[in-house]
C-alpha positions in Angstrom: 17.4 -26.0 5.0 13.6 -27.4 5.6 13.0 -23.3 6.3 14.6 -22.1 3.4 13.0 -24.6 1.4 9.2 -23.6 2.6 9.8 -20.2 2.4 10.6 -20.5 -1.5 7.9 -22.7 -1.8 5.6 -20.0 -0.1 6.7 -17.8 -2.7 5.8 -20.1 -5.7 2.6 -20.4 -3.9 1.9 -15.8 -4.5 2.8 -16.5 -8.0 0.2 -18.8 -8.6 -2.3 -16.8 -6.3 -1.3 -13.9 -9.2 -2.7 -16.6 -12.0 -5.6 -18.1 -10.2 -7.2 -15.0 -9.2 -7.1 -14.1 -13.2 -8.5 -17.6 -14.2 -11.1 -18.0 -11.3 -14.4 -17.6 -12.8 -15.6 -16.2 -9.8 -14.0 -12.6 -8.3 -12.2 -13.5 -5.2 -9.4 -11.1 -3.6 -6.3 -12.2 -4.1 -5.7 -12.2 -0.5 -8.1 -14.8 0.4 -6.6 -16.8 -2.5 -3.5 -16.8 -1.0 -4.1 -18.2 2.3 -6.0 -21.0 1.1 -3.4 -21.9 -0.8 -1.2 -21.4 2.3 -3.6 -23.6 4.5 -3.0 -25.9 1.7 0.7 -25.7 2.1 0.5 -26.1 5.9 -1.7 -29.2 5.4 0.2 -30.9 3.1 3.2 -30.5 5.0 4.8 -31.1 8.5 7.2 -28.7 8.3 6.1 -25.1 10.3 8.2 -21.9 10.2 8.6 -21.2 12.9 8.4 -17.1 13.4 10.2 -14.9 15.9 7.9 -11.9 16.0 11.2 -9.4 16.3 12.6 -10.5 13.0 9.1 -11.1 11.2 8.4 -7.2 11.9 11.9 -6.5 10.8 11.7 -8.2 7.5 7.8 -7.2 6.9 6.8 -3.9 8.5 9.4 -1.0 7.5 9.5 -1.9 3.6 5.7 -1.7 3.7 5.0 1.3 6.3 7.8 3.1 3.9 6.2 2.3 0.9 2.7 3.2 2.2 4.3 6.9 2.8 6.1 6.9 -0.8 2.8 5.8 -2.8 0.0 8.2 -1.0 -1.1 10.8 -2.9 -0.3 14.1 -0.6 -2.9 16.3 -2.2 -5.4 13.8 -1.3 -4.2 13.6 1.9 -4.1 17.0 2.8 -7.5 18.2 0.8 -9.2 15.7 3.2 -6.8 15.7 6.0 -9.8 16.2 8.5 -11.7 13.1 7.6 -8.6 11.0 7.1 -7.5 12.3 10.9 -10.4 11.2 12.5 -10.8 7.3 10.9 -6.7 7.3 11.3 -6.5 8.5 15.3 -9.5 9.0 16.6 -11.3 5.8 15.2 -8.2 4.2 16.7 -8.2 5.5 19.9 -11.8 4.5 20.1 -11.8 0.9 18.5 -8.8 0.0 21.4 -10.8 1.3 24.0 -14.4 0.6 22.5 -14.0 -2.6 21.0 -10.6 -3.5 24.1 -13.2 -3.5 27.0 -15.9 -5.2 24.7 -13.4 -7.7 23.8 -12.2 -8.4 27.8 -16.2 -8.4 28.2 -17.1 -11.0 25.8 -13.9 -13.7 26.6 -13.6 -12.3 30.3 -10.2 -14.9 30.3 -8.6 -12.7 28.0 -6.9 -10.3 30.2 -7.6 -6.5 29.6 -4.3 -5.6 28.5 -4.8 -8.6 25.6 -7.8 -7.4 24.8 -6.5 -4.0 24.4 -3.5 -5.7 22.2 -5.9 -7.3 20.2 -8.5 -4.5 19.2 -5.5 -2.1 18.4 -3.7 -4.6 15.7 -7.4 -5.4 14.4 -7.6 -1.3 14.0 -5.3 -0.8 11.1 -6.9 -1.1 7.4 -5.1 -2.7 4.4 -5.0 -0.7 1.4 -3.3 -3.8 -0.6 -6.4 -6.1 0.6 -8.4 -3.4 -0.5 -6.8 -2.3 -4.2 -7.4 -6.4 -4.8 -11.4 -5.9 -4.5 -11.0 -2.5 -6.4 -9.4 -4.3 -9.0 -12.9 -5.6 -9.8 -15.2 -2.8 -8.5 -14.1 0.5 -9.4 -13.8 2.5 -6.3 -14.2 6.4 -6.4 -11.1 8.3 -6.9 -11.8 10.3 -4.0 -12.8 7.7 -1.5 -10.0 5.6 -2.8 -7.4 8.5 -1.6 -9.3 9.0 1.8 -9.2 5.3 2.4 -5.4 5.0 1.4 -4.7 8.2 3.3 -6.1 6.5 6.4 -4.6 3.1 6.2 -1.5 5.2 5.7 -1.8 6.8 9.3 -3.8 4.2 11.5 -1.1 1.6 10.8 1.4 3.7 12.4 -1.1 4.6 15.6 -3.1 1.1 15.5 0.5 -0.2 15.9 2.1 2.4 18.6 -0.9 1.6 20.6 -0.4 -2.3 20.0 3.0 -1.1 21.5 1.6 -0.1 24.6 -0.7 -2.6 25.3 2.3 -5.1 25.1 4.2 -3.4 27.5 1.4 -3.4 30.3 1.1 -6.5 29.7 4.2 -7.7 30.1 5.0 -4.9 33.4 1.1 -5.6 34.7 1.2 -1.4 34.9 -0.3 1.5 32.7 -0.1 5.0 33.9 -2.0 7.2 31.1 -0.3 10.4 31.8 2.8 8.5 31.5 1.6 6.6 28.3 0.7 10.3 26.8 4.5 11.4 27.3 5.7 7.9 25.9 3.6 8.3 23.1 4.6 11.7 22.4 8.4 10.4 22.4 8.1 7.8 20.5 6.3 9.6 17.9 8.5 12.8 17.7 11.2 11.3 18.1 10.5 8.4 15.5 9.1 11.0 12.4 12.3 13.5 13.0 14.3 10.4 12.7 12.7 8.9 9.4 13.3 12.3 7.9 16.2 13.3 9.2 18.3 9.8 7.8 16.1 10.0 4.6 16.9 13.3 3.8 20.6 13.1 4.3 20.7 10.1 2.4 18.8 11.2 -0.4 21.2 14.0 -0.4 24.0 12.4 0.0 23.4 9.9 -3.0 22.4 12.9 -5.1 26.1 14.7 -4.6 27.9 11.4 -5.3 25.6 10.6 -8.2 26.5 14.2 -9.3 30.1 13.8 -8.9 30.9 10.6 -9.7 28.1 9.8 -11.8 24.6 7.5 -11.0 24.5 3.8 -10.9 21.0 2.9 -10.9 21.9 -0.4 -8.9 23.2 1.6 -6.3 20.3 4.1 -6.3 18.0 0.9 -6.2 20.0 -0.6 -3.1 19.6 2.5 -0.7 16.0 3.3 -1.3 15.7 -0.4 -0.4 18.0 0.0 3.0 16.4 3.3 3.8 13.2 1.9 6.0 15.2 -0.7 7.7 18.2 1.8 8.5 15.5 4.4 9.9 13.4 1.7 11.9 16.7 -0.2 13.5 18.4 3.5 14.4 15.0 5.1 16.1 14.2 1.9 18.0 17.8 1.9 19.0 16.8 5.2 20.4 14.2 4.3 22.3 11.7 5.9 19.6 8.9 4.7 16.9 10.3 2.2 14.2 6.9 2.3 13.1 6.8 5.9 12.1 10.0 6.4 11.5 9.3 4.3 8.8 6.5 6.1 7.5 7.9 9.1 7.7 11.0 8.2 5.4 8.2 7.1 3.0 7.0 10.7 2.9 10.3 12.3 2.8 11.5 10.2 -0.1 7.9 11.3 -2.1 9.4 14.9 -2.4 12.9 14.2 -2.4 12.2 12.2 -5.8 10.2 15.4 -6.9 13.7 17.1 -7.1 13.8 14.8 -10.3 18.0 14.7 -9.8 17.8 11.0 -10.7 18.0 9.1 -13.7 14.8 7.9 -16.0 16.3 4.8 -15.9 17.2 4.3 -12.1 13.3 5.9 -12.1 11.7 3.1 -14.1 13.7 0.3 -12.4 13.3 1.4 -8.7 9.6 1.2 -9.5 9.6 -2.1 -10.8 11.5 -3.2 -7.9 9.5 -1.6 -5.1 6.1 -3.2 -6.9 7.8 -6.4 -6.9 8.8 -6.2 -3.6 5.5 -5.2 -2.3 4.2 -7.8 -3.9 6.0 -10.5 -2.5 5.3 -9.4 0.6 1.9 -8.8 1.0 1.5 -12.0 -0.5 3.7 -13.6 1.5 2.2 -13.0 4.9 -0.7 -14.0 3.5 0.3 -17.2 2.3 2.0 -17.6 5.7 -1.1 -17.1 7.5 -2.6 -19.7 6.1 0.6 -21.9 6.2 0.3 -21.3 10.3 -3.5 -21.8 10.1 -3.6 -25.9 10.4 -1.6 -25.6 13.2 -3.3 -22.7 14.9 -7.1 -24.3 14.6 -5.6 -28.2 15.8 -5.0 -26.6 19.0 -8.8 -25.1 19.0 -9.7 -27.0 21.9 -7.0 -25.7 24.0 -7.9 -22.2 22.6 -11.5 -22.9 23.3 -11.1 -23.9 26.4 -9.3 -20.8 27.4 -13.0 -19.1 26.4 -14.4 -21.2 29.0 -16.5 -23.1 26.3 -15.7 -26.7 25.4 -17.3 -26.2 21.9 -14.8 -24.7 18.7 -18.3 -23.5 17.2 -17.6 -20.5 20.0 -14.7 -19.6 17.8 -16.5 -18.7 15.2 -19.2 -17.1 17.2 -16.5 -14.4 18.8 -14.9 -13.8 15.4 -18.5 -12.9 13.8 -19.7 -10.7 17.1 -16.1 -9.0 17.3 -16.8 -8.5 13.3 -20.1 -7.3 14.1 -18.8 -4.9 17.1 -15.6 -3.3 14.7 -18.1 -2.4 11.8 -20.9 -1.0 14.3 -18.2 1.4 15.7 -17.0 2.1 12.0 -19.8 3.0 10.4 -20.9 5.3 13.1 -17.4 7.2 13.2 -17.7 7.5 9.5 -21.0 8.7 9.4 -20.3 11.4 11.8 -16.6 12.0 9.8 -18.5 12.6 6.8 -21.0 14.5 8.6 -19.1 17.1 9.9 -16.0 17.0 7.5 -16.6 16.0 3.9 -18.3 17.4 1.4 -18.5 20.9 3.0 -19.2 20.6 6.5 -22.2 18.4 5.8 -23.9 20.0 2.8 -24.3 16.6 1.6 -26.2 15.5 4.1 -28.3 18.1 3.6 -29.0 17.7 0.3 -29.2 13.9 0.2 -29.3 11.6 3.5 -29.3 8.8 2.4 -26.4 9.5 -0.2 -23.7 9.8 3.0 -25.2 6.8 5.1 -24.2 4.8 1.4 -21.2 6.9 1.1 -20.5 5.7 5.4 -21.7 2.2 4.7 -19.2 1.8 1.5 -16.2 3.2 3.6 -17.2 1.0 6.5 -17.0 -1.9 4.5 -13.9 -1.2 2.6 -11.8 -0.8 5.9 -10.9 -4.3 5.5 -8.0 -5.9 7.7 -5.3 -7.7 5.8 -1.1 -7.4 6.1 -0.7 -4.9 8.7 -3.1 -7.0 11.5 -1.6 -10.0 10.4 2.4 -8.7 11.0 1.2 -7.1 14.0 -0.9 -10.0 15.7 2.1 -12.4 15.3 5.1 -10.0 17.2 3.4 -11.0 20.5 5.4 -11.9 22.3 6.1 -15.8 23.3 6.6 -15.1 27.2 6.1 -12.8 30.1 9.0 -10.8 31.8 8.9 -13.7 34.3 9.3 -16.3 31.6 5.6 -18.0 31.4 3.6 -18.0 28.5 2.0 -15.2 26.9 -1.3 -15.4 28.0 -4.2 -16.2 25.4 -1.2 -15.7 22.5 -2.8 -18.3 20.3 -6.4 -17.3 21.3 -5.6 -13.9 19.4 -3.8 -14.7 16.7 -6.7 -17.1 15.5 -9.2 -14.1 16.3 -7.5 -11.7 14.1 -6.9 -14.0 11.8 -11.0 -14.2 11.6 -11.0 -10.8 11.4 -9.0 -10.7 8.2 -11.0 -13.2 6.7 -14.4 -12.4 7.3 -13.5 -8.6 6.5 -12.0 -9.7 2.9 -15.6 -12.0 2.7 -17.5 -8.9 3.6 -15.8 -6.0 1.2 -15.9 -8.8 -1.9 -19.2 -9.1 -1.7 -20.8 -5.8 -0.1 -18.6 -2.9 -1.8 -19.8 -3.9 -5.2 -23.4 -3.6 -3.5 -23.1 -0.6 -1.8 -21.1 1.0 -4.9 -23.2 0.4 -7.5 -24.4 4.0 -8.9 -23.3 5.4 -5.5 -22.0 9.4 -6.9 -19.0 10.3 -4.9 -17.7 14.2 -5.0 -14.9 14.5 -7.8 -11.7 16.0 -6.5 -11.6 19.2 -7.4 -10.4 20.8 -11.0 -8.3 17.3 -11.4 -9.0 17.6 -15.0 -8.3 20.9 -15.7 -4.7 20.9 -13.5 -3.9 17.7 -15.8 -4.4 19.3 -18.9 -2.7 22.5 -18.2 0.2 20.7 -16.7 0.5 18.9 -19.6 0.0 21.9 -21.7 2.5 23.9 -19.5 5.5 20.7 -19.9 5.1 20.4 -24.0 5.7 24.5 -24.1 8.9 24.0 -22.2 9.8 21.0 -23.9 9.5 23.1 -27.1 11.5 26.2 -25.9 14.1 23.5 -25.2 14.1 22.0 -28.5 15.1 25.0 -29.9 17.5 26.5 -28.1 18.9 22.8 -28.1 18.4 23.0 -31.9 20.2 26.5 -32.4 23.3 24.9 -30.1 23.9 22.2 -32.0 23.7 23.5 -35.3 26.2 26.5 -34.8 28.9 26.3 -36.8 27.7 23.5 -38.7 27.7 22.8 -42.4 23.9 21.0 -42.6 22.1 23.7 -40.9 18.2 22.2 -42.2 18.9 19.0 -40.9 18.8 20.1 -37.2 16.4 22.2 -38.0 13.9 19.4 -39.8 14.6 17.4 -36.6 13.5 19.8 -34.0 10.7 20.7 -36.1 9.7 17.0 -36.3 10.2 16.7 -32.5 8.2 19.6 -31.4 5.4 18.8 -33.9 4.6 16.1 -31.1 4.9 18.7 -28.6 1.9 20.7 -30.7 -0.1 18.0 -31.2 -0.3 17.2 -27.4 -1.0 21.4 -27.0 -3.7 21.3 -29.9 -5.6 18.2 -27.9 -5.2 19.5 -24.7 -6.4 23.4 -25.2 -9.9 22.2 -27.0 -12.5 21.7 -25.2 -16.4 20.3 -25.9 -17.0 18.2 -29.0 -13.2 18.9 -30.4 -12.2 18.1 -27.3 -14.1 14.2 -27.6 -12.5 13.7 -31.3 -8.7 14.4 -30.1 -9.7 11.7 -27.6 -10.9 9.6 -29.7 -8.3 10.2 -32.5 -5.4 9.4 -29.8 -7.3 6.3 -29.0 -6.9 5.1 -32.6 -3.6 5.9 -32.5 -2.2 4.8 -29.2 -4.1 1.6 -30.4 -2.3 1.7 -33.5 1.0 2.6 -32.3 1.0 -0.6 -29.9 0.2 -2.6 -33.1 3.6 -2.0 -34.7 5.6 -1.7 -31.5 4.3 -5.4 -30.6 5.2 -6.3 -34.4 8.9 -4.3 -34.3 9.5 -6.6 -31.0 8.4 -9.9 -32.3 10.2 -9.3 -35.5 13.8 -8.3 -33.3 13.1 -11.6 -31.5 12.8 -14.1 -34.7 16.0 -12.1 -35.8 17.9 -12.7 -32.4 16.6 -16.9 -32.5 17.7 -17.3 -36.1 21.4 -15.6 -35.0 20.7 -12.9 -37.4 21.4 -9.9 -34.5 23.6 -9.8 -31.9 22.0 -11.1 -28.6 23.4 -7.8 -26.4 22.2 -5.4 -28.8 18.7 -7.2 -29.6 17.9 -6.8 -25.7 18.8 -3.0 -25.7 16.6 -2.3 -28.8 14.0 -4.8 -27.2 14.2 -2.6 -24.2 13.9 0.5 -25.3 10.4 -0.5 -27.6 9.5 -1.9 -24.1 10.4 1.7 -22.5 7.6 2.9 -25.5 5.3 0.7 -25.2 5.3 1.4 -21.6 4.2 4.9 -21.7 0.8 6.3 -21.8 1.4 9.1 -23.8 -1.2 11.2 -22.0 
């Protein structure tokens, strides 16, 4: 009951982060917002939850991995697929080894296989941690996909390698031709699972939908079951959860482009889903402060494993092993976007100092957040042999530093470093939007009419269908007209739709307020003044653009 109990209370504490970090006069992420209201949880109270790292990656990692893989945009990822690959596997390769040895080197008591634990969970980025500082400093469109693209990868290898590390230390042995094979396993066999289960599902909801007809509730429930059926069934099989996980995430991106499911199971699922990643991203952060009191009162034990009698030291390794990570960062960037963005380099040859900004500003924004924090706490609590886990506590504190001192870092140095920074558009976005647009309202129109000749066969008020398609696809026109003119024309149509998407909001707000005095006073039934409420909602939703 005392679990239950904090847990909900944990989750009144993310709402409130949601409010504070609007009312705050001064921009903080949301992230660090919500572990110090954790902290405050955990030191007003005695209660701790106590966390069996199994279930917490269960319950945490799989909705979020799969999510990750549903969200990323796959032209970004592909267009840039050679930078992404090299800050998603090969800066993670190198921050395990680079920063695991300098780790082992600088607490010589944490053993090497710790160490090597330790710098692979610290490895992954956070795209949530990092849309929270966007969310005040624009980021470039661009750099925002490369970033999302790799936070999207190196969460799956930071955490396969965290994997490994694990495993020698709990067997004492590492073998790296055998490690290779492992890896190669686990990574095969985890992806063909995540889209082999996905795609059957996806396919097997769509012929029951079709036959039987769609509930969105059930839609909803699957796409929700999907990452947790995909992780339990490869790690059952001796594979990657992890990617499995991610994997699904991709799968369902294009199974959802067949567009067999309902608008309304559409708009719902996505309202879930954002709900659901809120609550969890904001919920491990709340929980990491809520373990924090308990974590730093046993400072001088973890201190002492340092072989320093001062807690100062603490802070000391969390600043160097800061220090160390965005070093190594910066200089993988800067050779990434040396050699890979921007045509090969041309950048650089036209403006140096342009790509060290554009390698400081990714640097920066590669902060730590959910990922390292799930990761760090599925140590384990014992050895094979049943003895503690050596120097558990020691890392859990220093990548909970990490996290902190990266979020402290990106809120105050991204708005720095992008301030006038000029970032390569991606490429014709503009144009494909327009004549995408243009391309849907010509079909659209084709269908009114055929629709239109259909319905009015055989009928007895032949201009009334045809004054209603006509009104219809004069919409359809409109959006043609303002998409096909270009230059100054092209500035008034935007300006004009401005006005009127303004204005258009103005009487939808008044239509709702006006249904909802009707439904208080008992003028309107209460059922049908929710369904029209909801469907000016649905309006007042879309962009129109």
């Amino acid at each position: 009951m005392e679990t239950i109990t904090l847990v909900l209370i944990m989750f009144i504490a993310v709402f409130f982060s949601s409010m504070l970090v609007r009312i705050l006069p001064i921009p903080l992420p949301l992230p660090l917002i919500q572990i110090a209201l954790g902290t405050c949880i955990g030191m007003a109270s005695n209660w701790r939850l106590e966390l069996n790292p199994e279930i917490f990656f269960l319950l945490f990692l799989p909705p979020l991995l799969f999510l990750d893989g549903w969200q990323i945009p796959k032209e970004g990822l592909f267009r840039d697929k050679g930078t992404i690959l090299a800050l998603a596997l090969g800066l993670v390769v190198m921050t395990v080894l680079g920063v695991g040895y300098f780790i082992h080197w600088l607490i010589p008591s944490m053993p090497l296989a710790i160490a090597f634990a330790l710098a692979a969970v610290i490895s992954p980025t956070d795209p949530v941690a990092l849309s929270a500082i966007a969310a005040r400093v624009p980021v470039p469109k661009r750099l925002m996909h490369i970033l999302e693209g790799e936070s999207l990868l190196n969460d799956a290898s930071g955490l396969v390698c965290l994997r490994f590390a694990v495993a020698a230390a709990l067997t004492g042995t590492f073998v790296l031709g055998d490690a290779v094979l492992a890896f190669l396993q686990l990574a095969l066999g985890g992806i063909a699972i995540g889209v082999a289960v996905t795609w059957g599902l996806s396919r097997g909801t769509i012929w029951l939908a079709r036959r039987f007809g769609e509930e969105p509730g059930a839609q909803i429930l699957v796409s929700l079951l999907i990452p947790f059926f995909v992780y339990l069934i490869a790690e059952h099989l001796h594979c990657s959860g992890i990617l499995a996980a991610v994997a699904a995430g991709i799968t369902m991106s294009y199974s959802e482009l067949t567009g067999k499911a309902l608008a309304i199971t559409r708009i719902r699922r996505s309202a879930v889903w954002d709900m659901l990643q809120f609550a969890l991203n904001g919920l491990i952060f709340v929980l990491l402060g809520e373990q924090l009191p308990s974590i730093i009162a046993g400072a001088s034990q973890v201190v002492s494993e340092t072989g320093h009698h001062d807690p100062v030291w603490l802070i000391v390794y969390v600043l160097i092993i800061n220090l160390a990570l965005g070093i190594l960062r910066f200089l993988w960037v800067w050779v990434s976007i040396r050699f890979t963005l921007f045509g090969g380099g041309q950048m650089y040859a036209q403006n140096p100092r342009a790509t060290l900004r554009v390698a400081a500003a990714t640097s920066v924004a590669g902060v730590r957040g959910a990922i390292t924090l799930a990761g760090v706490l599925t140590l384990p609590l014992l050895l094979s042999d049943g003895s503690a886990f050596p120097a558990r506590d020691l890392a859990i504190l220093l990548a909970a530093g990490v996290i902190i001192v990266s979020l402290i870092v990106a809120s105050v140095g991204l708005p720095w470093l992008l301030k006038g920074l000029d970032v390569p558009d991606e490429p014709q976005q503009r144009a494909e939007e327009d004549k995408a647009r243009i391309l849907a309202a010509e079909a659209a129109i084709r269908a009114i009419e055929k629709a239109q000749h259909a319905m009015s066969k055989n009928q007895p008020d032949v201009d009334l269908y045809v004054e209603a398609a006509a009104r219809v696809s004069d919409l359809y026109r409109y959006r043609i007209d303002r998409r096909s003119d270009h230059g100054e024309a092209q500035a008034q149509f935007d300006i004009t739709f401005e006005i009127e998407l303004q204005l258009r909001q103005v009487g939808l707000r008044a239509e709702r307020d006006e249904l909802f005095r009707l439904a208080r006073e008992n003028h309107l039934d209460e059922d049908l003044a929710r369904r029209l409420i909801r469907e000016i909602d649905l309006q007042d939703a879309q962009t129109l653009r």
